[in-house]
C-alpha positions as CSV (number, residue, x, y, z in Angstrom):
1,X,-40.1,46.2,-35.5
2,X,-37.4,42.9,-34.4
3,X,-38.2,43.5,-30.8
4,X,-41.7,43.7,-31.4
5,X,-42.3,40.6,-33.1
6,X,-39.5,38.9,-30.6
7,X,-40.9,39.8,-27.4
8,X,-44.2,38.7,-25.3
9,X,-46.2,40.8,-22.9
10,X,-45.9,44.6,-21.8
11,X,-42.6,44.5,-23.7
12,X,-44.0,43.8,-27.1
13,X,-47.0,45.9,-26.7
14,X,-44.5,48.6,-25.8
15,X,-41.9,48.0,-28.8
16,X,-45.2,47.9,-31.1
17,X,-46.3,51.6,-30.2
18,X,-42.9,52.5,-30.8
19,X,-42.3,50.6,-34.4
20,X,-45.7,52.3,-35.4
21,X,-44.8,55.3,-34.8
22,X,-41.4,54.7,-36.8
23,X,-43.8,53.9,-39.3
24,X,-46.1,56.5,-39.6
25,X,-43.0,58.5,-40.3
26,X,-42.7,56.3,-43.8
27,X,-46.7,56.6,-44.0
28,X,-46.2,60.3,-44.4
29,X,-43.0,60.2,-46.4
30,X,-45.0,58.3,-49.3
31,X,-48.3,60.3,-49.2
32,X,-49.0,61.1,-52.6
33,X,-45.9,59.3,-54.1
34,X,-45.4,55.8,-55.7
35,X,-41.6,55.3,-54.1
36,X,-39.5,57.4,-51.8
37,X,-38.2,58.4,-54.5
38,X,-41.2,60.2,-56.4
39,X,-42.4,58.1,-59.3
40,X,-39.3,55.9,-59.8
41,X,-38.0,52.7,-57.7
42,X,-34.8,53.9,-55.8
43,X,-32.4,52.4,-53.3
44,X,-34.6,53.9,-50.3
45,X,-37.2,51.5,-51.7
46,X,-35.4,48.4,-52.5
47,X,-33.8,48.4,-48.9
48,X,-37.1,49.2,-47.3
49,X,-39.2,46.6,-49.3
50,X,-36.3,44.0,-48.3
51,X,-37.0,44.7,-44.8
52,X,-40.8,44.9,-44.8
53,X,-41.1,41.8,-46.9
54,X,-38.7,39.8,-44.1
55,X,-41.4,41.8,-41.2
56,X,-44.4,40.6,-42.5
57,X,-43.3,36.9,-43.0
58,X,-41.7,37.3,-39.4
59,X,-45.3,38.6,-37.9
60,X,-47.1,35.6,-39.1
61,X,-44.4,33.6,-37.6
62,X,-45.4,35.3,-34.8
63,X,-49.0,35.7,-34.8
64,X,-48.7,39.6,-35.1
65,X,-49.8,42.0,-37.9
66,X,-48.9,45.8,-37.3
67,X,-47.9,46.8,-41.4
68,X,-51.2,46.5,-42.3
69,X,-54.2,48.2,-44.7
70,X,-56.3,49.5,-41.5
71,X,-53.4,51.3,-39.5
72,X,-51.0,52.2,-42.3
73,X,-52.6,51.9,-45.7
74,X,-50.5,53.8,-47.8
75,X,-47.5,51.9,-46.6
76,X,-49.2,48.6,-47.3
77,X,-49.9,49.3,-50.5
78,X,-46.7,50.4,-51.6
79,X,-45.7,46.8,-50.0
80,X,-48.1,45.0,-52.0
81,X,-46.9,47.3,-55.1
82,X,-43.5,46.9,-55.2
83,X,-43.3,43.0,-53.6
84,X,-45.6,42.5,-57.4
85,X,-43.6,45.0,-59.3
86,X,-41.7,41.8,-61.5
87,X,-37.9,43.1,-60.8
88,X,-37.9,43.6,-57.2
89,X,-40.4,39.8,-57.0
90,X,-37.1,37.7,-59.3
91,X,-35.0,39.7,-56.3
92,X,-36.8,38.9,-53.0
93,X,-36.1,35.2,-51.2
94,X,-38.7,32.6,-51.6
95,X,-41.2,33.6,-48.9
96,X,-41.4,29.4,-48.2
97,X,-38.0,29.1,-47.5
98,X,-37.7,32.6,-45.2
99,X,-40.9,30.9,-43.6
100,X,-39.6,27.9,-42.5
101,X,-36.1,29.8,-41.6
102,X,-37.8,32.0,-39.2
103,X,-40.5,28.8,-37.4
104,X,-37.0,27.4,-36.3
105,X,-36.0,30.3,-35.3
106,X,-39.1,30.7,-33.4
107,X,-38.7,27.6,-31.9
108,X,-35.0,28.0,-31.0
109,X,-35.7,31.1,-29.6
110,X,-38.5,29.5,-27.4
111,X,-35.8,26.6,-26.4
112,X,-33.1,29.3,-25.1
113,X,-35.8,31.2,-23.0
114,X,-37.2,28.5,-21.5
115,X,-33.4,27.1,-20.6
116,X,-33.1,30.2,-19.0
């Protein structure tokens, strides 16, 4: 998913095919379940919701969306779910700050390749 919302062209269209099909491997590992887990929140989720909440402020950063309702629904919702759920929400980063953290990264990035 990094290289797909990092890199431009053939590449990115390339690394997205590939992080979707990653994906579809979590779509069909939560069919007809609330968490990895079953019915409780358990460390499978609260490591995978870390890293799908940093992705999806990452692919607006971006201008990307490949986590989303049409292509992997029951993924999304569990997103949306759990990001709401009240624990894990007190646990997650501001989504301003990691916003702003990754538009200057953006930008740096675009400095170094363009120095290049």
């Amino acid at each position: 998913m990094w290289k797909a919302c990092w890199s431009e062209g053939k590449e990115q269209e390339k690394a997205i095919e590939e992080a979707l099909e990653s994906l579809k491997t979590l779509e069909i590992a939560l069919q007809g379940k609330k968490s990895f887990g079953g019915e409780a929140i358990g460390l499978v989720d609260i490591v995978a919701i870390f890293l799908a909440y940093i992705v999806e402020v990452v692919q607006e950063v971006v201008g990307i969306s490949f986590i989303d309702g049409e292509i992997l629904p029951v993924l999304h919702q569990w997103i949306e779910v759990l990001v709401n759920t009240s624990v894990v929400k007190e646990s997650l980063p501001p989504r301003e700050k990691l916003l702003a953290f990754f538009i200057a990264r953006k930008e740096t990035y675009k400095a170094a390749v363009k120095g290049f």
